[in-house]
C-alpha positions as CSV (number, residue, x, y, z in Angstrom):
1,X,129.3,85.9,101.6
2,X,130.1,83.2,99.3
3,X,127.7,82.0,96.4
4,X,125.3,79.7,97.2
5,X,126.0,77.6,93.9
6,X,123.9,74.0,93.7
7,X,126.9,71.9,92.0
8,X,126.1,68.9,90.0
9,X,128.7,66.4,89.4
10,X,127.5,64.0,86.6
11,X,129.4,60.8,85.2
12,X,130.1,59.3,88.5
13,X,130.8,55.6,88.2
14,X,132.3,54.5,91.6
15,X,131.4,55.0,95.4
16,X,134.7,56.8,95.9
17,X,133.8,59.7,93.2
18,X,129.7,59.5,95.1
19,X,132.2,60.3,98.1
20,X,133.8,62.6,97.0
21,X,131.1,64.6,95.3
22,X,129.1,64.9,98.3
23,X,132.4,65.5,101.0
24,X,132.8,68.6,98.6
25,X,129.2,69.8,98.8
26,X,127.5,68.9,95.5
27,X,123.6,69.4,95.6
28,X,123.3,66.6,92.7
29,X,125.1,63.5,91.4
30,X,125.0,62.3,88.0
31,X,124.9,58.4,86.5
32,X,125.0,58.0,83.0
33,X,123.2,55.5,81.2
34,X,124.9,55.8,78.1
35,X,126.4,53.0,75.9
36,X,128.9,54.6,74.0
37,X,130.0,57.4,77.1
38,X,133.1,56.2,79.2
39,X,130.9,57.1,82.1
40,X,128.3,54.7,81.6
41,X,126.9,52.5,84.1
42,X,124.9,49.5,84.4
43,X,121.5,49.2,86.3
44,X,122.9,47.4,89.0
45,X,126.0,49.9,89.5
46,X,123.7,52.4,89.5
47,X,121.5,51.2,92.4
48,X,124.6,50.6,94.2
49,X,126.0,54.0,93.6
50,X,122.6,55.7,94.6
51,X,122.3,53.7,97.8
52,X,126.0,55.7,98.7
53,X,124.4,58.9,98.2
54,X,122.8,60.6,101.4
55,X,119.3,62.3,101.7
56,X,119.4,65.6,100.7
57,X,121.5,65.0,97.7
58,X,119.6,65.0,94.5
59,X,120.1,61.3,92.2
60,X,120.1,62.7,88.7
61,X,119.9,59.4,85.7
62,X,121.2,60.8,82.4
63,X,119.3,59.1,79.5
64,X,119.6,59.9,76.2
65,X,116.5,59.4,73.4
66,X,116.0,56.2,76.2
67,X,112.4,54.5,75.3
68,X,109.9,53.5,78.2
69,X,111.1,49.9,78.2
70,X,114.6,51.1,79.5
71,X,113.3,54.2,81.4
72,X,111.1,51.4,83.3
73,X,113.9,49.2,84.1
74,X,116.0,51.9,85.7
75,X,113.2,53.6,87.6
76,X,112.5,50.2,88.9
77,X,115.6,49.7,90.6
78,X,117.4,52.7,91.2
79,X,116.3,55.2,93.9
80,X,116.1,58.4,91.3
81,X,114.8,62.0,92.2
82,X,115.9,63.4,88.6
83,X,115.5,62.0,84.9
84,X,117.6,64.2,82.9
85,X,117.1,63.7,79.0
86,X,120.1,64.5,76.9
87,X,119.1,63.6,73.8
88,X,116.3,64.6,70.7
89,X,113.5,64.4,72.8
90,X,110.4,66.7,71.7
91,X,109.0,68.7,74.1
92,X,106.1,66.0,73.6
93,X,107.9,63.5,75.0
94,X,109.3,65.1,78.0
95,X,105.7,65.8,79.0
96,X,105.0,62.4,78.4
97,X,107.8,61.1,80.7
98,X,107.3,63.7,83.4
99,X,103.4,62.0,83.6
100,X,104.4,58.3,83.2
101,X,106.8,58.4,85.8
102,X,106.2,61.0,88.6
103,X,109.8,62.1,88.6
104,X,110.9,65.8,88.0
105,X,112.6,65.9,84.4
106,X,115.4,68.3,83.9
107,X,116.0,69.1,79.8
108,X,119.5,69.5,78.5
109,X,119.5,72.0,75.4
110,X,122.6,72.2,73.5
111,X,123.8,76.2,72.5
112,X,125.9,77.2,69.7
113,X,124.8,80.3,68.6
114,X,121.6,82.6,69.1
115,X,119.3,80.4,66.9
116,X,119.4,77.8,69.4
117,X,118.0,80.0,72.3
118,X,114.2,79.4,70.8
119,X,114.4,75.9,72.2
120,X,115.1,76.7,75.7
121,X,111.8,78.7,75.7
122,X,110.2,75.6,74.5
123,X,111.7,73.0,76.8
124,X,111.1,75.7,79.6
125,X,107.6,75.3,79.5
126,X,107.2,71.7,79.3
127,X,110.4,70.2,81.8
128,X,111.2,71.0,85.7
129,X,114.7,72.4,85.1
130,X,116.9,73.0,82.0
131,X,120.1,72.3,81.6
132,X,122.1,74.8,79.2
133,X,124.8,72.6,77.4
134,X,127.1,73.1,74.9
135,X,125.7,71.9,71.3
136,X,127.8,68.8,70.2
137,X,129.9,68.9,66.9
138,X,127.6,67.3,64.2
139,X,129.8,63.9,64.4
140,X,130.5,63.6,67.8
141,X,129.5,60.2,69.6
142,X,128.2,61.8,72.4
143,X,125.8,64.6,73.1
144,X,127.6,66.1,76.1
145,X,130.7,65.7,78.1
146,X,133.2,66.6,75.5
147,X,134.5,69.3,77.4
148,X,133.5,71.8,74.8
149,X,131.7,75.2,76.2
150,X,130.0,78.1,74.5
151,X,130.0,81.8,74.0
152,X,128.2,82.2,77.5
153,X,127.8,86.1,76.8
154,X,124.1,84.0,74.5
155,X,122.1,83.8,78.1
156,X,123.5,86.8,79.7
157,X,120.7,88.2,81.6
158,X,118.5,85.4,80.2
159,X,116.2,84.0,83.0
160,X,113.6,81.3,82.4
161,X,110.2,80.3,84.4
162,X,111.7,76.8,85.4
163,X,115.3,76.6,87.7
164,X,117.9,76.1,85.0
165,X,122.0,74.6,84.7
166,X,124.7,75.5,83.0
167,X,127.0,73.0,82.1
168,X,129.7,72.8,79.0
169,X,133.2,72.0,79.5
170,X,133.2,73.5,83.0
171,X,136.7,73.5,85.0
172,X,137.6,74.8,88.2
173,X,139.5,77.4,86.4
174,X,136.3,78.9,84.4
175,X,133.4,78.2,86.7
176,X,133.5,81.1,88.3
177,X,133.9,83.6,85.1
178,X,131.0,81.4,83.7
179,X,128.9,82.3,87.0
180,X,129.7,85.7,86.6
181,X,128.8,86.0,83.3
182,X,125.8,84.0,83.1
183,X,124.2,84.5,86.9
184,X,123.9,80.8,86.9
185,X,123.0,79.4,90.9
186,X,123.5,76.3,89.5
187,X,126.3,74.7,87.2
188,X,127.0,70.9,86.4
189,X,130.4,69.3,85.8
190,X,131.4,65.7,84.1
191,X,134.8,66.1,82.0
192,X,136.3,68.9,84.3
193,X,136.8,66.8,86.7
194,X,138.3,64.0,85.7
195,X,142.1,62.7,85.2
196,X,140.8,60.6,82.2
197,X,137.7,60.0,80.3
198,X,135.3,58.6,82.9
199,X,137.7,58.8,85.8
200,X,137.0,61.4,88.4
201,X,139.4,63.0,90.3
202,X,138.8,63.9,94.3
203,X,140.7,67.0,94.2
204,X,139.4,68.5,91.2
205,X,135.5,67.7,92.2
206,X,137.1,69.9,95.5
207,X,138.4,72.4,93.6
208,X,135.4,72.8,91.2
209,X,132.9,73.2,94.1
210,X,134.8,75.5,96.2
211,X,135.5,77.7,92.3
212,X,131.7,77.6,92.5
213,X,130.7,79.0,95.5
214,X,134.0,81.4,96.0
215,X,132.8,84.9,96.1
């Protein structure tokens, strides 16, 4: 029997990669609204995008440290059925978003070493999934996506109360190890995927699901 791995693709920027992501059986589909990522889109991509992506498949906006004013504008006009925060936001304020807008909230934790495991706890109780990142370098420009992974022997074993995601430079070649190690059901993809920064490419998105789920 094959795994029954949810995939998420995140960073998608174009109808083709939307196309692509759901032809190859992703449970999720990321946009970015992110300044200073390469897989950033506007509000009015975005709606566009998520009006290519069928029911069953899971819209998934990627903010990061994003006040209500723009949290606002994007619920308005995108069809959503995730916020995923990716940046310093206190548990406080995840609870605070989950309440104003009615939308599940999935957490994204970075993990470096052991130390950093306390805050999955803490975002567990507060947030509808967490998503178990790689921690940034102290200087990077962005918070995830820079195809950087982590010792994934930390949350061997680990379980949490909430349905959680591993993600952190991902590739078709290492998902399935990570599965194996981890038990994730569910991992999330962005720079593994693509031929450059924020260009996705068809045939690894194909590769990476079917790495997923291979037994």
């Amino acid at each position: 029997m094959p795994r029954q791995t949810r995939v998420k693709i995140c960073g998608l920027r174009d109808v083709a990669a939307v196309k692509a992501a759901v032809d190859a059986g992703a449970a999720y589909v990321g946009l970015v609204f992110f300044p200073k990522s390469p897989r950033n889109v506007t509000i009015a991509e975005a709606a566009t995008l998520a009006l290519a992506v069928p029911a069953g498949v899971a819209k998934v906006a990627l903010v990061v440290d994003a006040d209500n004013a723009l949290l606002d504008e994007i619920t308005a006009n995108v069809p959503l059925d995730i916020l995923q925060l990716h940046g310093h936001e206190a548990p406080e304020r995840v609870s605070e978003i989950r309440a104003r807008y009615g939308l599940p909230v999935m957490k994204a934790v970075g993990v470096a070493d052991e130390s950093d495991l306390a805050a999955l706890d803490s975002y567990a109780r507060v947030a509808d999934q967490i998503l178990v990142d790689a921690k940034p370098p102290k200087d990077a420009d962005l918070p995830g996506g820079n195809g950087l992974s982590f010792d994934w022997r930390l949350i061997a074993g680990r379980r949490w109360p909430v349905p959680w995601m591993l993600a952190g430079g991902l590739t078709p070649d290492t998902v399935g190890e990570a599965i194996a190690l981890t038990g994730a059901s569910q991992v999330d993809v962005s720079s593994g995927v693509e031929s450059a920064p924020g260009v996705k490419d068809a045939a690894l998105i194909a590769a990476f699901c079917a790495a997923a789920r291979a037994d």
